[in-house]
C-alpha positions, -999 to +999 in steps of 0.1 A: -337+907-839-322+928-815-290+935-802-285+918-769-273+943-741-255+928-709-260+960-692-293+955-692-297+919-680-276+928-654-298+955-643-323+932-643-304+910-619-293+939-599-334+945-595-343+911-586-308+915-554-327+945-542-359+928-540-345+896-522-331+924-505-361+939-492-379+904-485-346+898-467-350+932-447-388+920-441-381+889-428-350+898-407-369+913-374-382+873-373-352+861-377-341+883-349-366+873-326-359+837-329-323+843-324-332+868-294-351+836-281-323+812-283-302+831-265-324+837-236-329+805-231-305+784-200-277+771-212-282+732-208-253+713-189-259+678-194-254+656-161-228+630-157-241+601-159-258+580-126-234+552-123-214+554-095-179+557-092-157+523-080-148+549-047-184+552-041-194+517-052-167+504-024-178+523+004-213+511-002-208+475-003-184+479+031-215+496+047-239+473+039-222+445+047-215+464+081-248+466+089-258+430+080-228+419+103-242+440+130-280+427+122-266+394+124-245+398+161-278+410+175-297+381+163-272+357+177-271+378+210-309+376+211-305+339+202-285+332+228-301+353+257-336+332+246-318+298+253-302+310+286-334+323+300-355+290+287-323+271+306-327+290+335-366+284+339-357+248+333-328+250+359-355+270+383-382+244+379-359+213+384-351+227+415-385+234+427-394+202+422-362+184+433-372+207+463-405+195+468-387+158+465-366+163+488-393+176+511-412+146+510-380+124+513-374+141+546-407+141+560-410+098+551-376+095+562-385+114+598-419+093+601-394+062+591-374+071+619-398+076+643-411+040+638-376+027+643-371+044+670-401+036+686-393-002+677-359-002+701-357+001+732-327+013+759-313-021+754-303-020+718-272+000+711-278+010+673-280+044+666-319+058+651-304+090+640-274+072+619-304+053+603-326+078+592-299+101+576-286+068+560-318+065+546-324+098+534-288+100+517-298+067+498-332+082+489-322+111+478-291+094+455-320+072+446-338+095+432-308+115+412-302+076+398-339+075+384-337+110+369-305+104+354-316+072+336-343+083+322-325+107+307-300+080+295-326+061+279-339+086+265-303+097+247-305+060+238-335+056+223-323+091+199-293+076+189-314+040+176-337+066+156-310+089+145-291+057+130-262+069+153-227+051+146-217+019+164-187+036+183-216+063+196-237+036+206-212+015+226-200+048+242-242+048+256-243+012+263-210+019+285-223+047+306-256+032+307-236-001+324-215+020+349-248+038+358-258+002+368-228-005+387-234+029+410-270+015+416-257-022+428-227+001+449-253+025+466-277-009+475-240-026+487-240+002+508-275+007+523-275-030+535-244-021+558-268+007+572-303-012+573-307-041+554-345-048+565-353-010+544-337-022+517-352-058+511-386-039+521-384-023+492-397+011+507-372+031+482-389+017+451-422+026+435-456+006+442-450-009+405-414-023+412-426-038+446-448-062+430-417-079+413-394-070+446-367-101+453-340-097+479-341-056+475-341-057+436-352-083+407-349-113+400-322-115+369-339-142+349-370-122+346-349-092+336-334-115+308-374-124+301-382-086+292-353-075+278-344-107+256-375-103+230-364-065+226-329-076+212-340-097+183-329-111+159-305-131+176-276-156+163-278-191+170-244-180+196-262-154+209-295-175+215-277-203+230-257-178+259-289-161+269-299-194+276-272-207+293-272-174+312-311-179+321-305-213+335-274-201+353-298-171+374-327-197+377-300-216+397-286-185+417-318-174+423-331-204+439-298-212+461-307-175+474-339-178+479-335-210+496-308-195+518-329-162+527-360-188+538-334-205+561-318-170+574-357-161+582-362-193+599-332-187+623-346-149+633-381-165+643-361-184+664-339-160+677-364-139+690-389-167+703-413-151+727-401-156+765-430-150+788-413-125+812-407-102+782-438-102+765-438-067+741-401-064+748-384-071+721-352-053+717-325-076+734-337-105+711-335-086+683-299-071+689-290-103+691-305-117+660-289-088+639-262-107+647-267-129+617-275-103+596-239-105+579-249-133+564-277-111+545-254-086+535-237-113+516-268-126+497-278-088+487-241-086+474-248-120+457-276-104+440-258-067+427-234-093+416-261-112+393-271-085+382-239-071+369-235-102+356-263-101+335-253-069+322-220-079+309-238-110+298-257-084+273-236-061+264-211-092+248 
């Protein structure tokens, strides 16, 4: 057994530090290089993160909605200049043919005139001009009334399809009334100027002259077109339209009989005398006369028809 020497162990530990030593010193230049590597390489600065700030967030939001405010003014201008020009093409092409209207208006109104005044001779002391520009007025106003209904019927026949309220629809059945009433005024007035053009019925279309009476219609077959479009009616209702019928059958007749009568006396006023044979003119001056007395049935009539109105409107 031998005698344990510390020395010696710790020699031998002292040998195995110098050859970790040495594999130490080997492996040192790699270490080096690694570490040579590391430090060349950039330094890395991380970014901040891509979310903007509440600043930058703000100003974005105020310029978008900038531009959508501006994209939405020039849509609205561009809006608006569409509609005006389509107005103004409809305002150009109403005129051009209100125009060409009024063109023919004057030309049948100047042909009109020359008939009359061929008609008359020195001896009558009526005026041919006054005529013909009264009847070209009431042509022309005429003609405004027409366009002016239709477009009233036709905002009435919307507001039955829309389901419009009743105050909206009395406010339509109102104008559509006083519309009326301006018709019966402007007749009124015509049969102060010429009553024979307006009884003629030259004003109205071909259609309207086959159911021509005393310069308009007769009311009870107004009541006859217009009563099937108004039902269902109440027994109330039923029974005043009747009562209203029979009341314009009457009229109607009474006027009728009285217009037969009136022509009767201008036959005779303006019997043929053999020394003016194609000469005319005194015996009709003096006939028209008695043409107050038409005046008064035409005014009968604008009255029935009024009447009529109000009758349907209740």
């Amino acid at each position: 057994m031998g005698i344990y020497d510390p020395f010696h162990q710790v020699s031998m530990w002292s040998d195995s530090f110098k050859v970790d030593g040495s594999l130490n010193s080997v492996a040192s230049p790699m270490l080096m290089v690694n570490t040579n590597m590391e430090e060349s390489k950039p330094e890395f600065i991380p970014h901040e993160s891509g979310d903007p700030s509440g600043d930058d967030q703000e100003i974005t939001d105020k310029e978008v909605r900038k531009v959508n405010r501006r994209l939405a003014q020039n849509r609205e201008a561009a809006r608006k200049s569409r509609l005006r020009k389509k107005a103004y093409v409809q305002q150009l092409e109403t005129s051009r043919l209100k125009l060409m209207q009024l063109e023919l208006e004057i030309e049948k109104a100047r042909k009109h005139g020359l008939y009359v005044g061929s008609a008359l001779d020195d001896g009558y002391t009526g005026s041919p001009g006054t005529i013909t520009s009264g009847l070209t007025v009431f042509e022309i106003e005429y003609g405004h009334w027409v366009e002016q209904q239709h477009r009233q019927n036709d905002e009435l026949r919307n507001a039955l399809h829309t389901h419009a309220s009743d105050i909206e629809l009395h406010l339509l059945v109102e104008s559509n009334l006083n519309h009326y009433a301006n018709l019966f005024q402007m007749k009124a007035d015509m049969a102060k100027i010429d009553v024979f053009y307006l009884i003629s019925g030259a004003w109205k279309a071909s259609v309207e002259r086959l159911f021509l009476w005393i310069g308009g219609s007769r009311p009870s077959h107004l009541l006859n077109i217009i009563v099937p479009q108004l039902e269902p009616l109440s027994d109330q209702q039923v029974a005043s339209i009747n009562n209203l019928r029979l009341s314009s059958q009457q009229a109607e007749d009474a006027l009728s009989l009285g217009l037969e009568k009136l022509q009767q006396g201008l036959v005779h006023s303006i019997a043929v005398d053999p020394m003016l044979i194609g000469n005319y003119g005194f015996q009709m001056a003096a006939a028209l006369d008695n043409i107050e007395a038409l005046e008064g049935f035409v005014s009968q009539i604008t009255s029935g028809n009024k009447l009529c109105c109000t009758c349907l409107e209740s």
